[in-house]
Structures are given as C-alpha cells and as structure tokens.
VOPA-632961 format. One line per 8 residues: number of its first residue (from 1); their letters; for each residue y, z, x of N, C-alpha, C, O. Coordinates in Angstrom, 1 decimal. Atoms other than C-alpha are relative to their C-alpha. Example, Ala and Ser with C-alpha at 12.3 -4.5 7.8 and 13.67 -1.06 7.14 Angstrom:
residues 2
1> as> -1.2/0.0/0.9/-4.5/7.8/12.3/1.2/0.0/0.9/1.2/0.7/1.9  -1.1/0.0/-0.9/-1.1/7.1/13.7/1.1/0.8/-0.8/2.2/0.9/-0.3
//
This chain:
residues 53
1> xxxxxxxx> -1.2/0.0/0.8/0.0/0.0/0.0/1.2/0.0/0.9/1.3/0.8/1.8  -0.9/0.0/-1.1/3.3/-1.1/1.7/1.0/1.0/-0.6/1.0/1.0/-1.9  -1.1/-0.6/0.4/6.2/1.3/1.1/1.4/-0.6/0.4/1.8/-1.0/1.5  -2.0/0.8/-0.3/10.1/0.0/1.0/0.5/1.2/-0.5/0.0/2.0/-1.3  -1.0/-0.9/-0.2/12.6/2.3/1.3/1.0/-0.2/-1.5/1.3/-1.3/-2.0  -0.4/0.0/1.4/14.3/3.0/-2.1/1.6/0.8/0.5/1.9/1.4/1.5  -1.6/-0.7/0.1/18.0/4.3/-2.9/0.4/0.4/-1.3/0.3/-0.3/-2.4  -0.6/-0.9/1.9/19.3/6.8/-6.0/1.3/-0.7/0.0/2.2/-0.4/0.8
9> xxxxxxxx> -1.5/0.3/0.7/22.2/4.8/-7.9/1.1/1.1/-0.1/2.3/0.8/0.1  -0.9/-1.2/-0.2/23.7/8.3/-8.2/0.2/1.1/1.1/1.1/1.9/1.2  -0.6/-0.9/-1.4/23.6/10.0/-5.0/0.1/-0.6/0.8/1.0/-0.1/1.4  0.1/1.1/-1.0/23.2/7.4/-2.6/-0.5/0.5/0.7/0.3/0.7/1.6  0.5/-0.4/-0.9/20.7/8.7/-0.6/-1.5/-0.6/-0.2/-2.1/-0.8/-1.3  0.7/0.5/0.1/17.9/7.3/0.6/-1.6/0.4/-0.1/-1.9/1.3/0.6  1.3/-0.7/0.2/13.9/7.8/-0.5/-0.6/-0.9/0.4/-0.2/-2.0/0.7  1.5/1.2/0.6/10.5/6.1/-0.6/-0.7/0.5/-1.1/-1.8/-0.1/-1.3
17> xxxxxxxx> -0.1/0.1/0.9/10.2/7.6/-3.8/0.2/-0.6/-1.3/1.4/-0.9/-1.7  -0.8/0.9/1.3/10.1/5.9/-7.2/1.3/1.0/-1.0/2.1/0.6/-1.8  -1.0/-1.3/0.3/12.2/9.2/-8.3/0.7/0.3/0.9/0.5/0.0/2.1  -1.1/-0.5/-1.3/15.2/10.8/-6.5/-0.8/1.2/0.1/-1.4/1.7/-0.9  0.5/-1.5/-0.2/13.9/14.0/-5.2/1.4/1.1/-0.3/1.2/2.2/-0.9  -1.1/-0.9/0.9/17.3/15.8/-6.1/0.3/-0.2/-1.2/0.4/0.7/-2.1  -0.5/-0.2/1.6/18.4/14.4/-9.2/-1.0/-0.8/-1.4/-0.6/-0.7/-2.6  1.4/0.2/0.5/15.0/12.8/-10.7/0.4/-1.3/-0.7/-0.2/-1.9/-1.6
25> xxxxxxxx> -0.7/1.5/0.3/17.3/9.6/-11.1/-1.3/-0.9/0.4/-1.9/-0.5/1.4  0.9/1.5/-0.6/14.7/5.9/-11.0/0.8/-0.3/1.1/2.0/-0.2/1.1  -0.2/0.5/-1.3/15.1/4.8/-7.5/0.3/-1.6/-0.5/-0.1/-2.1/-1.6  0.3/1.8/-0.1/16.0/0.9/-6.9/0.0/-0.4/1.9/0.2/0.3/2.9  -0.2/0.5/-1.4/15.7/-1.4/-4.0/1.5/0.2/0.6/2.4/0.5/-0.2  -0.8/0.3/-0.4/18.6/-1.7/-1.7/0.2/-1.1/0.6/1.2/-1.2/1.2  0.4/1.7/-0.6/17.8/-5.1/-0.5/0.5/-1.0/-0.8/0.0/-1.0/-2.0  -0.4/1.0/0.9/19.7/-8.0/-1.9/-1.5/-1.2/-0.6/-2.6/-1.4/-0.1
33> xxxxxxxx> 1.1/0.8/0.3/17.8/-10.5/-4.0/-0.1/-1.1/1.2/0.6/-1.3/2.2  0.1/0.9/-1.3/16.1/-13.3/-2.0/1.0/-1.1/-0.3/1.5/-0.9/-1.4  -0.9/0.8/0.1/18.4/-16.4/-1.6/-1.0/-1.7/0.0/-1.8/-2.1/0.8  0.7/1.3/0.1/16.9/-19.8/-2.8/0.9/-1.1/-0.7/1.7/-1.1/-1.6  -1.3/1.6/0.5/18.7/-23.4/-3.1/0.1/-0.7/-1.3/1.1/-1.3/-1.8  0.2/0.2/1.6/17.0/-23.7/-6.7/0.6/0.7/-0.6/0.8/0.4/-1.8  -1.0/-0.7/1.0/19.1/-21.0/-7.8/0.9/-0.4/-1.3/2.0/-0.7/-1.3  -0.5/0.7/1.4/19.6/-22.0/-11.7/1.4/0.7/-0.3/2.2/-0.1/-0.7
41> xxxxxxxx> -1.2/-0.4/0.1/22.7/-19.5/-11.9/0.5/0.5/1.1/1.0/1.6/1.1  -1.1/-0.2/-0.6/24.3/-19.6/-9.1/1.7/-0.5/0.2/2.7/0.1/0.7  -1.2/0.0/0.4/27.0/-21.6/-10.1/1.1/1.1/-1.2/2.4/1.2/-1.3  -0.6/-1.0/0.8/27.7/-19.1/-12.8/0.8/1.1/0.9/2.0/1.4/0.9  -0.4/-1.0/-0.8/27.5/-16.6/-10.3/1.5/0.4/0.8/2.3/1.2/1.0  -1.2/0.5/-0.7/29.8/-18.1/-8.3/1.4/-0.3/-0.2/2.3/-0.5/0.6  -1.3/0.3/0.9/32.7/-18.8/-10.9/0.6/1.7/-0.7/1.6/2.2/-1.1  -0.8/-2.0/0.7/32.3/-14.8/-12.2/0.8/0.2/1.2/2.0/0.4/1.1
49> xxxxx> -0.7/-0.7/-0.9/33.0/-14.0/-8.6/1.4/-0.7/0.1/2.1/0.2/0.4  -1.3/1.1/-0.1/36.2/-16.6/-8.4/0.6/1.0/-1.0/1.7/1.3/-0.7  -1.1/-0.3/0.8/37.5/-14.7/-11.2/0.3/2.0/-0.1/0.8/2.8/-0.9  0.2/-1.5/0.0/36.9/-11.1/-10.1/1.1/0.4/1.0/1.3/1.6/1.0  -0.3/-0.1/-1.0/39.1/-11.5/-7.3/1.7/-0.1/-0.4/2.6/-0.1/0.5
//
C-alpha cells in the first residue's frame, strides 16, 4: 500500500492520515491535479482566471 502525504484544509498541517489527528477534519492531497493537453476545460479555466485578477 503506497502512502502520499495528506494536508487538513483547516490547519494546514501535514499527515498520512485520511483524518486530521487534531481536528478529525478529511485530509486532501496537496499535489496539484496532473496536467494533460486534452484538457476539456481548460479553456474555461483559463478565462475564470483572466477575470479573477
């Protein structure tokens, strides 16, 4: 079983837990998604950011 390193949304601290061990928050990845040239919405993506700025 491989383990990846997890991060609590609310404390920011890092586990290999699917739980935070202090605040029992769901863990997520911290690893951006992977990057592929088929990307169906990345134009979208790309026009939110244009207007966030």
């Amino acid at each position: 079983m491989t383990r990846l390193i997890r991060k609590c949304p609310d404390d920011l601290i890092y586990t290999l837990r699917e739980l935070c061990p202090v605040c029992g928050t769901p863990t997520v990845t911290p690893h951006p998604a992977p990057y592929s040239p088929e990307d169906r919405y990345g134009e979208y993506r790309r026009k939110a950011r244009e207007w966030t700025k």
